[in-house]
N, C-alpha and C positions, 0 to 999 in steps of 0.2 A: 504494500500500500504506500503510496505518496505520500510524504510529509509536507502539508499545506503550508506550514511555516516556511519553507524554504522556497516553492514558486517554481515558474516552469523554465524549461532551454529551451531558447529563441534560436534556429538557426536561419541565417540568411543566406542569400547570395543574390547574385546581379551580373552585369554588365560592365568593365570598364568604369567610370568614374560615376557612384551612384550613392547621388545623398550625403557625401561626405568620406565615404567607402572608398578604396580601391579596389576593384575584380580585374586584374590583368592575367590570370592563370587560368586555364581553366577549373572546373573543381575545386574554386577557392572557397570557403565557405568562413561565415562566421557565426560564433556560439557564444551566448551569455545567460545564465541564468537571469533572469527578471523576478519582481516579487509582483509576481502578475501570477493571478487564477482563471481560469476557465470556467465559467459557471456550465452544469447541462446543457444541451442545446433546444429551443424552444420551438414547435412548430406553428408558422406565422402562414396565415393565410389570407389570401387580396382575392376578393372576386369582383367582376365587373357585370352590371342586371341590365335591363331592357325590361320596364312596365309594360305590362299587355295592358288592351285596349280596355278588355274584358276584366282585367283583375289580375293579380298575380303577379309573378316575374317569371324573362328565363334567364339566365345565367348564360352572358355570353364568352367571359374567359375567368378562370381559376387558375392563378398561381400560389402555391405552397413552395414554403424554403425555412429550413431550421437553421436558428442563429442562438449565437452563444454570445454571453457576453464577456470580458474581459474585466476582471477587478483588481484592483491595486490596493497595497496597504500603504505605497508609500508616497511622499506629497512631495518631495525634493522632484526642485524643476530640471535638473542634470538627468534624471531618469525620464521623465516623461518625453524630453526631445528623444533620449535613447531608442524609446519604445513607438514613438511618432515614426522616425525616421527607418526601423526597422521592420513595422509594417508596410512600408509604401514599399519595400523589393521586389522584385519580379517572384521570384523565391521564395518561399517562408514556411519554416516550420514549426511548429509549439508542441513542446512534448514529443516531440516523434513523428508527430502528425501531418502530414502536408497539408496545406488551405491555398 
């Protein structure tokens, strides 16, 4: 089991000059514990209706998508750019996970 005091491994990677990063290798990756959690993932659902004449509705598109959210314990602004600028990567992985 994961120890939630400790937080998840961010790994990244990219492209040549990204975000502050340099990717000139290929297979260059980088990794940093964060004191970031992962909450469950929630399933969100959008549909779009069409009123009939008569009464009713039909449902003209349904999209579903589970999201998670991201928590942090910690309030220092040197982290938060950390964790900004290591989501926007082409790459990303949390825990093991690729997104």
């Amino acid at each position: 089991m994961k120890d939630k005091a400790i937080g998840e491994i961010f790994e990244v990677a990219d492209y040549g000059d990204a975000f502050g990063f340099e990717y000139y290798e290929n297979g260059l990756t980088q990794r940093l514990r964060l004191p970031v959690y992962i909450d469950p993932p929630k399933q969100q659902t959008e549909e779009e209706r069409v009123v009939k004449f008569m009464g009713g509705y039909r449902r003209t598109t349904t999209k579903m998508e589970y999201v998670s959210k991201l928590v942090t314990t910690a309030g220092h602004l040197p982290m938060h750019v950390t964790l900004a600028s290591f989501l926007k990567h082409e790459h990303l992985r949390i825990g093991g996970k690729a997104l």
